[in-house]
N, C-alpha and C positions, 0 to 999 in steps of 0.2 A: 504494500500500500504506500503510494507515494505520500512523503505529509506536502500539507496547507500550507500558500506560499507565507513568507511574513508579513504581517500585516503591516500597512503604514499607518502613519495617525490620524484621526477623523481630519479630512484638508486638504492633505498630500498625494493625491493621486496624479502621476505622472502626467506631466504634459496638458492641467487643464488650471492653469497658473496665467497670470500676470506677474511681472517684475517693474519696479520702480527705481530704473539705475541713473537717469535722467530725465527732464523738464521732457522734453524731446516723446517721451514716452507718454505722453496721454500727449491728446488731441487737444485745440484749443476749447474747443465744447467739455472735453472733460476737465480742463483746468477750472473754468467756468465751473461746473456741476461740482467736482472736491473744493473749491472754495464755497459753494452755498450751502453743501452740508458740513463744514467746518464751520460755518457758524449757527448751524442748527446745533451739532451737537455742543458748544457753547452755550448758546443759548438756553439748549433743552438735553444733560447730560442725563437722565435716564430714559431718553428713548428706546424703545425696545430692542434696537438694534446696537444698541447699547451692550448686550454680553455678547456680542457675535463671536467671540474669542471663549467663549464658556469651552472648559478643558484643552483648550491649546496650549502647548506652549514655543516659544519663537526663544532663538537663539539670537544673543548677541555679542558678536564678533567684535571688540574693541581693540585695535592696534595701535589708536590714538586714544588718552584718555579725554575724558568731558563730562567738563557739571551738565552743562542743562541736556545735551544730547540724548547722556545715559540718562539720567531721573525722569526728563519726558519721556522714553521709549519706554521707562521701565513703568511709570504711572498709567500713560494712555495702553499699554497691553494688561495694568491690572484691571483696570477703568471697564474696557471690555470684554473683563469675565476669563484674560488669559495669565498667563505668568511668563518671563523672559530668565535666562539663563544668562549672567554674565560670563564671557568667554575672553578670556587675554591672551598677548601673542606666546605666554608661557604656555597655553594648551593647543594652542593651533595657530601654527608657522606658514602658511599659504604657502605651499610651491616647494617646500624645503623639506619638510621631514616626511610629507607623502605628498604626491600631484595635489594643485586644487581641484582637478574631477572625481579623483578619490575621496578627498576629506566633503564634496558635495552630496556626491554619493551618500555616503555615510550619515552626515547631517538628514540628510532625506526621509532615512528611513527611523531617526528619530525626535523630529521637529516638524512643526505645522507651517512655519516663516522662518528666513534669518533676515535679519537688521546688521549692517555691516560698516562700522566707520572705520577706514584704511589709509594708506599710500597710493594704491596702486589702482586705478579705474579701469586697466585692463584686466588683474585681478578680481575686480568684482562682477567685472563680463563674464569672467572666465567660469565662476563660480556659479551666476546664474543660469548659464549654458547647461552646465551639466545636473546643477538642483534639480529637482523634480517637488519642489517648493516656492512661494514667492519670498523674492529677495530686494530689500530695501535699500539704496543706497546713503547712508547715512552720514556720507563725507568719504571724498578722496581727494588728493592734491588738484586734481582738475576739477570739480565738481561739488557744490552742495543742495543738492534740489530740493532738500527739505526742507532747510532754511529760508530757500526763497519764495516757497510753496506758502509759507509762513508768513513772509516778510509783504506778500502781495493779499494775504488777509488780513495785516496789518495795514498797506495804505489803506485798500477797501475802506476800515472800518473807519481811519481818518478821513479823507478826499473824500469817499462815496461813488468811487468808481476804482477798476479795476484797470481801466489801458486810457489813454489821450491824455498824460500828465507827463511831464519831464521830469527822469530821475537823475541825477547825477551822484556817479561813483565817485569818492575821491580817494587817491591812495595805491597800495600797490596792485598791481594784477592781477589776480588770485582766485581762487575756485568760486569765492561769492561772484566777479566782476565775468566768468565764464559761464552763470549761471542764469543770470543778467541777460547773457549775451542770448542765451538760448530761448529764454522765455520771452525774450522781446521779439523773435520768430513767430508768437505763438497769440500777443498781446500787441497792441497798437501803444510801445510807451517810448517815447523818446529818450533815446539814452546815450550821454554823454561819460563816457569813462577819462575824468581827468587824473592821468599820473606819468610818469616822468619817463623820458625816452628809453629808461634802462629797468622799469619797471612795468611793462605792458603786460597785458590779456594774452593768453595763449590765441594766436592770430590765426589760425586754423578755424574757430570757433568765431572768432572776430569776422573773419571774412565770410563764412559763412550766415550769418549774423546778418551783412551788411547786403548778401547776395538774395538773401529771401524776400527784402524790400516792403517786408509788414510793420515797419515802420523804422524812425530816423535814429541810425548808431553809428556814433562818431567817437573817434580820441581826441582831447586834449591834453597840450603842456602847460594851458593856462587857469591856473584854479578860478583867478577871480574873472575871469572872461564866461568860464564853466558856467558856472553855476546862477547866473544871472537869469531868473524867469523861474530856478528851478521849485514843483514843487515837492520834492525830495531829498533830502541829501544825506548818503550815505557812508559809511568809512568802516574799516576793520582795522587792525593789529595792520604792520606796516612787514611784519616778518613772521610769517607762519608756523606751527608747530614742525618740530623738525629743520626749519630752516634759519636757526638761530645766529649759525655761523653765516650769514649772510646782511646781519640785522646792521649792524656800522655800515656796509655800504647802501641797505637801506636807507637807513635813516639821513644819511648823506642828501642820496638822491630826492628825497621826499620831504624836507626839512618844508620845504614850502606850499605842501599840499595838507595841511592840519585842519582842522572843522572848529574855527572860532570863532568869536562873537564877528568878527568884522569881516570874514568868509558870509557869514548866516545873512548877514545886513544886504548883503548883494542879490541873494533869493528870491522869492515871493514870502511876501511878509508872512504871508500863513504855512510854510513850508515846514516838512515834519522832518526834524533829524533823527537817523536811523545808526546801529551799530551792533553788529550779528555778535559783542561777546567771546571771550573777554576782553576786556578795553585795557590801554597802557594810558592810563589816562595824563595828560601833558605832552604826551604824544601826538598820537594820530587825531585824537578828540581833547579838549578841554572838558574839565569839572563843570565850568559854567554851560556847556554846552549837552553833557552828558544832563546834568541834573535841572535845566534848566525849561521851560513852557515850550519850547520847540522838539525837546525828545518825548520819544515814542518809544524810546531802547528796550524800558521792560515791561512795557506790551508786547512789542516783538517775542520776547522773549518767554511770555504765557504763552503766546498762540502757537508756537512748534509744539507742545500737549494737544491742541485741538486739531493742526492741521494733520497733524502724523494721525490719529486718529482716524481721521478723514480718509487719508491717504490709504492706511490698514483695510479702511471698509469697501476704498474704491477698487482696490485689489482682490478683496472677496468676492466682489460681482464678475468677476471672469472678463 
């Protein structure tokens, strides 16, 4: 008698998955649809669909740490009815101590999702290729789609619109400003990325970006030219996790793209300042700026719990 194949986990069945590895990955109608239920279940957290995650549980892969990343991931999967596993690169080495189709594999057959914050975006390709799971990107050097999944229910909830606003990036080049690049393919928002000739946007993304023509994306070297009209303005860390050893010449190149009172004066007077966290504050952003009537930082900052949610549920629907 042959035995019963093994069972996978109520979720997991091959090959009938969505994946969220980029913006790029839903359609602009769906970015529309996971923003208006991102602010239902806000609005209305015990909607019934509310335990959709009853007895699942999702793994998460952290090879970068993070406060709000992990505790949003780990709240919005208790929130609905599932639980998450924290996993370090001390338990799983992507590509080193067994292939990543193997260690997918593997995860597959006992996990309902993985949530994956990393290095490497071809690595989290690589990984959702062979999953027979949905897999979350939840930050890689090129890419943060969560955040900005987040960061555009946050103007929503300021402006009261989603795309015909001007945002301006200021600062280094970086997975938020590639992220930008992608969703403004997807959103009609004008986007200016001011930062300094030795600190650009990965230009792959850029040019693409500029070739899909759904609306206006440009570089600047001039912050206070930038930002003039904007009603956005946004900034991160000036040197990324991991790339520390690069931060003096950062900081060099960048000394004059900072988000201060007399940067903000140049804007539209009601303009919302943004910052994905954590801040070097005197840096990239000023105190008065971070804590002051023009930021939105930690609201931003509540809504990756609601949008990741969102996100969770939009991937259940196949």
């Amino acid at each position: 008698m042959n035995p019963s194949p093994i069972s996978r986990p109520s979720g997991a069945e091959p090959r009938h998955h969505r994946d969220f590895l980029t913006e790029l990955d839903f359609t602009r109608d769906e970015v529309i649809e996971t923003l208006a239920l991102a602010r239902e279940l806000k609005e209305l957290p015990d909607r019934p669909d509310a335990v959709a995650l009853q007895h699942q549980t999702w793994g998460m892969i952290f090879h970068k740490p993070s406060l709000r990343t992990r505790i949003s991931f780990e709240v919005a999967l208790n929130q609905l009815g599932g639980r998450g596993i924290y996993i370090t690169d001390n338990e799983i080495q992507l590509g080193k101590r067994e292939t990543i189709a193997d260690a997918a594999r593997v995860l597959s057959r006992y996990l309902n999702g993985i949530i994956i914050r990393t290095f490497s975006q071809t690595d989290v390709e690589e990984l959702a290729k062979y999953a027979d799971i949905p897999v979350i990107n939840a930050l890689t050097d090129l890419l943060h789609p969560c955040q900005i999944m987040s960061d555009i229910l946050t103007i929503y909830e300021k402006l009261g619109r989603y795309e015909n606003f001007k945002l301006v990036y200021i600062g280094d080049g970086n997975n938020i400003t590639n992220s930008f690049l992608n969703l403004s393919t997807l959103l009609g928002i004008e986007l200016v990325v001011a930062t300094s000739p030795d600190t650009l946007p990965d230009m792959q993304v850029f040019e693409r970006a500029q070739k899909a023509g759904s609306s206006r994306v440009v570089i600047s070297h001039e912050p206070d030219e930038a930002v003039r009209g904007a009603h956005v303005i946004y900034t991160d860390v000036w040197a990324s996790m991991g790339q520390k050893d690069q931060f003096m010449a950062k900081e060099q190149a960048l000394r004059a793209f900072q988000v201060n009172k007399e940067l903000v004066k140049k804007a539209d007077k009601d303009c919302i300042v943004m910052h994905c966290l954590p801040a070097e504050r005197g840096r990239e952003i000023t105190d008065e700026m971070m804590d002051g009537p023009h930021s939105v930082v930690f609201d931003q900052a509540e809504n990756r719990l609601h949008m990741q949610k969102a996100i969770i549920l939009k991937l259940l629907e196949g």
